[in-house]
N, C-alpha and C positions, 0 to 999 in steps of 0.2 A: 032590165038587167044590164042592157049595153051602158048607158047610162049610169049607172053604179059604177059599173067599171072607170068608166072616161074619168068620172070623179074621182075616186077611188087614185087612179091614176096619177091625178091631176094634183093632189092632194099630196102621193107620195114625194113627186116632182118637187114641188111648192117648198116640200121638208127635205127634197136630197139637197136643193139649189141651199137652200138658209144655213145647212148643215155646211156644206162646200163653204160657206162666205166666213159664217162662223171659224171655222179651222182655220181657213187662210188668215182673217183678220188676228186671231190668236195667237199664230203662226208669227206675222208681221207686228204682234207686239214683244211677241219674245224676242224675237230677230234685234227691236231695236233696243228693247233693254237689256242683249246680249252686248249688242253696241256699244252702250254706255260706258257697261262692266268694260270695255275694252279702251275708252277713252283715257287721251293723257289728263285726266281734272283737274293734277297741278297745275299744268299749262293754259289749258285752252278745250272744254270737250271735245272741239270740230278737231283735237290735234290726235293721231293716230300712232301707237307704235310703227315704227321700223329700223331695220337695219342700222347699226351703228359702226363703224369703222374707228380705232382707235380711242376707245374708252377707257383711260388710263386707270382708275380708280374703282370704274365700275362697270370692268370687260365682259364679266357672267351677264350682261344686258347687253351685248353687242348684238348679239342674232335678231332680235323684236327689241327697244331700248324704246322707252318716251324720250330722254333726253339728247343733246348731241354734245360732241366732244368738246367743243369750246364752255357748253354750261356747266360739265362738270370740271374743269378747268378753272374758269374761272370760280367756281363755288369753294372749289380745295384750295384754291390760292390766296381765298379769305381766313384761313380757318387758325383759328389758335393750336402751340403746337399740346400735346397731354404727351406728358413726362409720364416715367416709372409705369407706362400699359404692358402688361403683359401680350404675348403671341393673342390669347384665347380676346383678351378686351379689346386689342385693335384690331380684329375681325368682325367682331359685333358691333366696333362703334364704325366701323368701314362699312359696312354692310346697311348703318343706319343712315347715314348722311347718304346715300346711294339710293333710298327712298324715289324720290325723284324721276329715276331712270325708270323704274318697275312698268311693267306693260300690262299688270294688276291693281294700279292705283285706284281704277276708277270704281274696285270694291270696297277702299278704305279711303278713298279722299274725296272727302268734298268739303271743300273751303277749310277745312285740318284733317289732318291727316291723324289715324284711329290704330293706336300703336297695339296688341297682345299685350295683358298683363304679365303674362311670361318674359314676355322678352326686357320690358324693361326690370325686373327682377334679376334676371339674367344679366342683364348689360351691369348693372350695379353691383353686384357680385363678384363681378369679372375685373368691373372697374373701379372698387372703390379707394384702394391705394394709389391710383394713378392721380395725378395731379394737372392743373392747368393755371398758369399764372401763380403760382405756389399754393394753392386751394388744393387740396384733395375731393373727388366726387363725394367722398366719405364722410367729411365733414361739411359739405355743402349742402349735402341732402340728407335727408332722412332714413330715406329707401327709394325701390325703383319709382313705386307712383310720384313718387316728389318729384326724380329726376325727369320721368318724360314731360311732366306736366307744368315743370318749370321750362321743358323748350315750347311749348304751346302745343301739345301733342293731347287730346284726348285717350284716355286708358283705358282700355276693354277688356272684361272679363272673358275666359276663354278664349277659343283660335278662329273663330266667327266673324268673316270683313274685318277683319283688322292686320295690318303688318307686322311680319313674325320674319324671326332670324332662321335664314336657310342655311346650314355647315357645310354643304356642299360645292358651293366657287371657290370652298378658302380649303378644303379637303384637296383638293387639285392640285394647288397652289402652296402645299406645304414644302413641295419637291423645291422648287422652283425659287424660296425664300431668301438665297444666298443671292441668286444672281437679277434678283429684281428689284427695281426703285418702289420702295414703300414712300407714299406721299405724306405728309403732316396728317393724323387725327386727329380730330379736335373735338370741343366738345361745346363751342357754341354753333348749336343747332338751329334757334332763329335765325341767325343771318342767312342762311339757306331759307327759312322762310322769309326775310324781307323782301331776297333777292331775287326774288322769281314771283312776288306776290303780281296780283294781276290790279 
């Protein structure tokens, strides 16, 4: 009987220790492909959000930001100017070159970046009277899937790992519209992917 026991015992042990390893090891894969999800992709995996100080373009990433102020700097100082945008398009098309910065990339980027088909529907909508180089988005494209897809952007169904326009940094910033420097928007979007390509 003692014997049964000792086994018995021995036995549960054998299963508490596998179970303990199990969770942990588990545990320590979520942990790193929480990691991941948290990496700047654009850049570099090993590269991490933080803090950003004076991010002219794309300040709502100041607190956790992938990028730093000279790359968005220089990135906006490449960029063709889009004539005739309205408030609501140069928010959207602001908000999309600012891709980059996101401290969320690493759910929708890898090696391209995985646009909402919403959004760019959205973005085209917004923007198809605005113009660049005397082109309208409207006559250059068809619809939104053309537009993202002619910047090298992948288009995804649904709001699933993909980037999606948030109304919320340009909601704040409606007060503020008078007395702040809006930078050029543009609407070639490759040279931000050149220009950072790895």
């Amino acid at each position: 009987m003692a014997s049964i026991r000792v086994s018995l015992f021995i036995i549960l042990y054998i299963f508490s220790v596998g179970l303990t390893l199990l969770v942990h090891c588990r545990r320590h894969d979520d942990e790193e492909e929480e990691k991941k999800k948290m990496s700047c992709t654009y850049f570099d995996p090993r590269r991490f959000p933080e803090p950003q100080h004076g991010l002219v373009n794309c300040s709502w990433y100041a607190p956790n930001a992938c990028c730093k102020r000279t790359e968005v700097t220089s990135v906006f100082s490449n960029m063709y100017p889009l004539y005739g945008a309205s408030k609501a398009c140069m928010n959207r098309m602001n908000y999309l070159m600012c891709y980059f910065c996101s401290p969320e990339q690493g759910i929708w980027y890898h090696g391209k970046m995985s646009v909402c088909e919403e959004y760019c529907v959205d973005i085209y909508n917004e923007c198809r009277l605005a113009s660049y180089e005397g082109t309208s988005i409207g006559s250059a494209y068809g619809n939104g899937t053309a537009f993202c897809n002619a910047q090298n952007f992948d288009v995804v169904e649904g709001t699933h790992n993909c980037f999606e326009f948030d109304p919320l940094p340009f909601a704040a910033a409606i007060s503020l519209t008078s007395t702040s420097v809006i930078l050029y928007t543009c609407l070639c979007l490759s040279i931000v992917l050149r220009h950072f390509s790895l």
